[in-house]
C-alpha angles and dihedrals in degrees: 000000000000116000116207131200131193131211142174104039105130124132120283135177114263110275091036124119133222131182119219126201146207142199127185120195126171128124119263107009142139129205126211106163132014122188156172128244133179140200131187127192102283104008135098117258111266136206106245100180140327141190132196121219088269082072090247112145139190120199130201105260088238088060103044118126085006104067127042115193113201132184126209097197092190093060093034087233137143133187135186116215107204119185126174095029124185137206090259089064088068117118145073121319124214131197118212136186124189094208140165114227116195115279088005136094123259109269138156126264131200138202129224092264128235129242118254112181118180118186127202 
């Protein structure tokens, strides 16, 4: 199994910024993609931004030139660097890692989510 946890949600002003993290632990696993989600009350769950282990990413068009997604490999970390962030941004984050874990099929695993408020 990989175990995923989350840090750095926490309520900021519109137009502040906040980095999250993730770290992902487990024993004999391999990582091909990590990613952010997020979900607001009342919405479905949506892809914010991702990046394989070539360092490509693809970002969700409401996040582009706002929010940077890394990866540190070694550590098996990634963070998400948001800046100007709005009120619409607000909801739950959720990391996520597409990973192959010895003997079982690549899926995808999630952390708990972390809390981003934005007020107005």
């Amino acid at each position: 199994q990989v175990q995923l946890v989350e840090s750095g949600g926490g309520l900021v002003q519109a137009g502040g910024s906040l980095r999250l993290s993730c770290a992902a632990s487990g024993s004999a696993f391999s990582i091909f993609v990590m990613g952010w989600y997020r979900q607001a009350p009342g919405n479905q769950r949506e892809l914010v931004a991702e990046v394989n282990r070539g360092g490509s990413t693809n970002y969700a068009d409401s996040v582009k030139g706002r929010f940077t997604i890394s990866r540190d490999s070694d550590k098996n970390t990634q963070y998400l660097q948001m800046n100007s962030l709005k009120p619409e941004d607000t909801a739950a984050y959720y990391c996520s890692a597409r990973a192959i874990v010895a003997g079982l099929p690549l899926r995808d695993y999630w952390g708990q989510g972390t809390q981003v408020t934005v007020s107005s």
